[in-house]
ZAFIRO-981861 format. One record per residue: z, y, x of N, C-alpha, C, O in turn; residue number from 1; residue in three letters. Coordinates in steps of 0.2 Angstrom, whole numbers. Last residue first. Layout:
<sites>
SITE     nz     ny     nx    caz    cay    cax     cz     cy     cx     oz     oy     ox  resi  resn
SITE      Z      Y      X      Z      Y      X      Z      Y      X      Z      Y      X   NUM   ALA
...
</sites>
This chain:
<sites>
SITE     nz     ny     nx    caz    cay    cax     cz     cy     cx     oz     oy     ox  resi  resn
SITE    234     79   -167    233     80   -175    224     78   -176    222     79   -182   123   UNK
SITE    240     68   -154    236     71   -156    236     71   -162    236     65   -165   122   UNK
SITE    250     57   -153    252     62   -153    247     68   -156    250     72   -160   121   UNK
SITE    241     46   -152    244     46   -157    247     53   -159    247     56   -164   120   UNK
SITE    235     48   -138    231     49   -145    234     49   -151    231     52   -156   119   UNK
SITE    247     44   -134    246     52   -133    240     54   -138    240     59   -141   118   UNK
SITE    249     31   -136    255     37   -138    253     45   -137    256     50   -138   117   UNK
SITE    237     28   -129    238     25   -138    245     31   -139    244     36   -143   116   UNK
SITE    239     31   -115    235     33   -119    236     31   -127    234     36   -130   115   UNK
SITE    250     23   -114    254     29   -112    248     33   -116    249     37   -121   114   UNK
SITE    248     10   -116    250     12   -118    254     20   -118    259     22   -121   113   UNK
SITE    238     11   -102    234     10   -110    241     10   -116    239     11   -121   112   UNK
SITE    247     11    -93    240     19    -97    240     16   -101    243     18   -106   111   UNK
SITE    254     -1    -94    257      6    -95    251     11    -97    251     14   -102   110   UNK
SITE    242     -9    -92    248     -8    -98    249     -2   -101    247      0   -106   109   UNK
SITE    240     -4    -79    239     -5    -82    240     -5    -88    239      0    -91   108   UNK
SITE    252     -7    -73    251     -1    -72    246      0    -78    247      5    -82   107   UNK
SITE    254    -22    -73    257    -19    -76    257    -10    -78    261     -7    -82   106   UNK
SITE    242    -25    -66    241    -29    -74    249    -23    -77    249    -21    -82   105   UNK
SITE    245    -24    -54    242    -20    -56    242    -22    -65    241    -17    -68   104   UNK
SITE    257    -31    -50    258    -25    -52    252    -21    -54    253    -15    -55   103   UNK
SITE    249    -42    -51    257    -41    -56    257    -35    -57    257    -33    -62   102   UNK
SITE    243    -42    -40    241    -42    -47    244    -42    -53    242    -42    -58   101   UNK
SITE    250    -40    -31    249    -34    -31    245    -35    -39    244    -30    -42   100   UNK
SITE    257    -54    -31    261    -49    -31    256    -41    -34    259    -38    -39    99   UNK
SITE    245    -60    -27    250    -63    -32    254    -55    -35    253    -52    -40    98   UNK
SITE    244    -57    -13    239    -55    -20    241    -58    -26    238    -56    -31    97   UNK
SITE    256    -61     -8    252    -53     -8    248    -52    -14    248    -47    -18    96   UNK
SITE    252    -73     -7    258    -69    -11    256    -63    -13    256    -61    -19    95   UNK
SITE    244    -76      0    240    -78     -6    248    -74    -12    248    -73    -18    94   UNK
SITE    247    -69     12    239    -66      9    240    -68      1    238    -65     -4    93   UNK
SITE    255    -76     16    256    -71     15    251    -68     11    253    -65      7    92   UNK
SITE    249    -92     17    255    -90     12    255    -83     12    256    -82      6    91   UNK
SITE    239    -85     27    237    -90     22    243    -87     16    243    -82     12    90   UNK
SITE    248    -83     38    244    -79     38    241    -80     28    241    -75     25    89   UNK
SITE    254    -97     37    257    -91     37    252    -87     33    252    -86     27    88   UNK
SITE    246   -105     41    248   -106     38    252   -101     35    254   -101     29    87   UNK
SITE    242   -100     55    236    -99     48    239    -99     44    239    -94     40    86   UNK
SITE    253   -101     62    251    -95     59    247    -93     55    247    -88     52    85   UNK
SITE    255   -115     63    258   -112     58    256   -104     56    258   -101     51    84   UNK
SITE    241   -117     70    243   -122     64    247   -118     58    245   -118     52    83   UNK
SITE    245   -114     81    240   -109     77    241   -111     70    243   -107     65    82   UNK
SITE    256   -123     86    257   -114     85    254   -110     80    256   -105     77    81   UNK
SITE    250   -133     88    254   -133     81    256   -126     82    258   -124     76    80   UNK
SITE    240   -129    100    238   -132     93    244   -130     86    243   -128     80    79   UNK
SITE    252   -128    109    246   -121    106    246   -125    100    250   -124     96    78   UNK
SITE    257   -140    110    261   -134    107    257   -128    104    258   -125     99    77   UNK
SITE    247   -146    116    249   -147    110    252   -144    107    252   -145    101    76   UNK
SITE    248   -139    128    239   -138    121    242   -141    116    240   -139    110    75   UNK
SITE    261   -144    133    259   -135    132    253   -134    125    253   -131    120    74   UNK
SITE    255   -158    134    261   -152    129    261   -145    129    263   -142    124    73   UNK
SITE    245   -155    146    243   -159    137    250   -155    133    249   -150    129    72   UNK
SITE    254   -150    157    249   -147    154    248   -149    146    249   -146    141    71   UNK
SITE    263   -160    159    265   -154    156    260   -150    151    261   -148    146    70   UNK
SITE    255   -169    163    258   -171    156    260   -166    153    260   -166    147    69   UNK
SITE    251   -165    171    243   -164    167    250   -165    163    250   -162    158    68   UNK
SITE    253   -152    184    256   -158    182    254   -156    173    254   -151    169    67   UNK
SITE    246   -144    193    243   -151    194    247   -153    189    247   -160    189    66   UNK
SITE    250   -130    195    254   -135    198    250   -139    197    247   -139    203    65   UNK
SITE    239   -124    184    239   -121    191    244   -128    196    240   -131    200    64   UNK
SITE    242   -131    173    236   -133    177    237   -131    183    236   -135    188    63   UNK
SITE    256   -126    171    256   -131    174    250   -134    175    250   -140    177    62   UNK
SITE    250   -112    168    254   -113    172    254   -122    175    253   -123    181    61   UNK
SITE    243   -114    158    239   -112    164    245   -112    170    244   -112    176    60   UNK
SITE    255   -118    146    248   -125    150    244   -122    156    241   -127    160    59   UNK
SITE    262   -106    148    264   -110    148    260   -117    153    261   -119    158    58   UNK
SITE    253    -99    142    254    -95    147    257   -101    152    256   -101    159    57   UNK
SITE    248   -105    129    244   -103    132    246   -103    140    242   -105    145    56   UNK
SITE    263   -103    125    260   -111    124    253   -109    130    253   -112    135    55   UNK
SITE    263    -89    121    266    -93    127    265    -99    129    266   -100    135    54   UNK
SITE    254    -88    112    253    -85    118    257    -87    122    255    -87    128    53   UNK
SITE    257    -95    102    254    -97    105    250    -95    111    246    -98    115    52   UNK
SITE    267    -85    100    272    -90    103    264    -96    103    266   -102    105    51   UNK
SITE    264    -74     94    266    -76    103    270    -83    103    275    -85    107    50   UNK
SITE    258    -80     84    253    -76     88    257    -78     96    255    -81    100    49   UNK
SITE    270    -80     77    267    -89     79    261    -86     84    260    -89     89    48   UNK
SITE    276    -69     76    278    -74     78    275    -80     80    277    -84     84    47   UNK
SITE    264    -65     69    266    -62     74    270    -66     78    268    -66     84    46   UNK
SITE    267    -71     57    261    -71     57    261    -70     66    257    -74     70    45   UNK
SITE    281    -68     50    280    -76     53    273    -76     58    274    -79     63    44   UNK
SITE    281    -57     45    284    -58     52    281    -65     54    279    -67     59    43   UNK
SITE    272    -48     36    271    -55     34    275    -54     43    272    -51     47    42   UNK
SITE    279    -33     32    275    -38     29    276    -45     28    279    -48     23    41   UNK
SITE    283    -32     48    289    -31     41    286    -36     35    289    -41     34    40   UNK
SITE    271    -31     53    275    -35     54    282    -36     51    285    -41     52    39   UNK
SITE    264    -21     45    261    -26     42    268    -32     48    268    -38     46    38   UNK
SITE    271     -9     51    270    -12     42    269    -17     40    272    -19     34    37   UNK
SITE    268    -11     63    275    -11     62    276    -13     54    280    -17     51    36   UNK
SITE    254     -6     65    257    -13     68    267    -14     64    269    -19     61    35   UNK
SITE    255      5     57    252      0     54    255     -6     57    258    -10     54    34   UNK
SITE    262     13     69    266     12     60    262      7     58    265      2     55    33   UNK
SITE    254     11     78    260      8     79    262      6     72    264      0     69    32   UNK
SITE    242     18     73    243     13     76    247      9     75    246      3     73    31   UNK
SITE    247     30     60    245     29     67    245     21     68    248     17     64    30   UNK
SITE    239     34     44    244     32     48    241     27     55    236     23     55    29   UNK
SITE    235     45     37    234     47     43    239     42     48    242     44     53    28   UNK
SITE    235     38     24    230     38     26    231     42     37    228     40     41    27   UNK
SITE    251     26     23    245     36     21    239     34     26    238     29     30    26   UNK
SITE    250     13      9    249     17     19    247     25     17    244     28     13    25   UNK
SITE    255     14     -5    249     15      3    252     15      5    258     18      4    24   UNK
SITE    270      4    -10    268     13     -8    260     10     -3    260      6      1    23   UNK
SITE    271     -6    -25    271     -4    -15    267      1    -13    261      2    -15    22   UNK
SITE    277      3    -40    273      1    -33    275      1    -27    279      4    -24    21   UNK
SITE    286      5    -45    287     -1    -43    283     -3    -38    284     -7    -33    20   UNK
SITE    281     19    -49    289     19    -43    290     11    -44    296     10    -43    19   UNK
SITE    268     26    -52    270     19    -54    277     17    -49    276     13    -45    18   UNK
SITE    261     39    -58    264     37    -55    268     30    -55    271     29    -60    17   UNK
SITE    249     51    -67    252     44    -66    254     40    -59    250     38    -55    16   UNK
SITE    240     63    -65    247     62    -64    252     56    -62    256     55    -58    15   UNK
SITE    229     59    -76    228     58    -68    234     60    -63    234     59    -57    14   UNK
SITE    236     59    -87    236     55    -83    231     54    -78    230     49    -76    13   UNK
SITE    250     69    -91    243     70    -89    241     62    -87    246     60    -83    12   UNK
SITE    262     65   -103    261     67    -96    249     65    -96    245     63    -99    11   UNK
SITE    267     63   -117    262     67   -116    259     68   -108    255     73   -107    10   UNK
SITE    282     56   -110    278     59   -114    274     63   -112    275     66   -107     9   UNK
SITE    282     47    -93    282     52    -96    280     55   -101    274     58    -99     8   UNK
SITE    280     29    -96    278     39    -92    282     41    -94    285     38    -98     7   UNK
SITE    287     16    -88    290     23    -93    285     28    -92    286     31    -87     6   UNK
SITE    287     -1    -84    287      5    -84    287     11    -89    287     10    -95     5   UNK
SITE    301    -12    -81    298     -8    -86    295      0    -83    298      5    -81     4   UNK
SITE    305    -19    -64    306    -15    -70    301    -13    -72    296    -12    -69     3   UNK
SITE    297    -34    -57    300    -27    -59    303    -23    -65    304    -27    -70     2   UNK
SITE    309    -47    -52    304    -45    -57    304    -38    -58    310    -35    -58     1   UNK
</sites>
């Protein structure tokens, strides 16, 4: 659960800072840093990627041999692979937004209570 948030008396508010926030991305962020952001993020998502990339590498391999039984469980490995990466992909998205609307209902709050305290302030 986050913490309380606090301004700062009388602070300016296009100053407003929320230190529960999840931080942006900077804007000048590289390739990798995003790859690496979003695999901290949601890891299941990535994991189920390659691991239908192996099911994939897997079934061309044993079409390439002729042996079909192998082949069908390799497709059916792929199948239950995507399976859980939606399922993933899906669970992470609907957290996420769980999450970021919590914190926005709370930032929120905060100015409209940081505003009532500073119009009160005023004579």
């Amino acid at each position: 659960m986050p913490r309380q948030y606090t301004p700062e008396p009388l602070a300016d508010p296009q100053t407003w800072t929320d230190a529960n926030a999840v931080k942006a991305p900077p804007l000048n962020e590289s390739k990798w840093d995003k790859l690496t952001r979003k695999f901290k993020e949601e890891p299941l998502v990535p994991l189920g990627c390659a691991a239908t990339v192996a099911a994939l590498l897997g079934a061309s391999s044993a079409l390439q041999k002729g042996n079909r039984n192998q082949f069908n469980k390799y497709l059916r490995l792929r199948v239950a692979a995507q399976g859980v990466t939606i399922i993933a992909a899906l669970g992470g998205s609907l957290y996420y937004q769980s999450q970021r609307r919590e914190e926005r209902k709370t930032v929120e709050a905060a100015k409209a209570q940081a505003a009532a305290a500073a119009n009160a302030a005023q004579p």
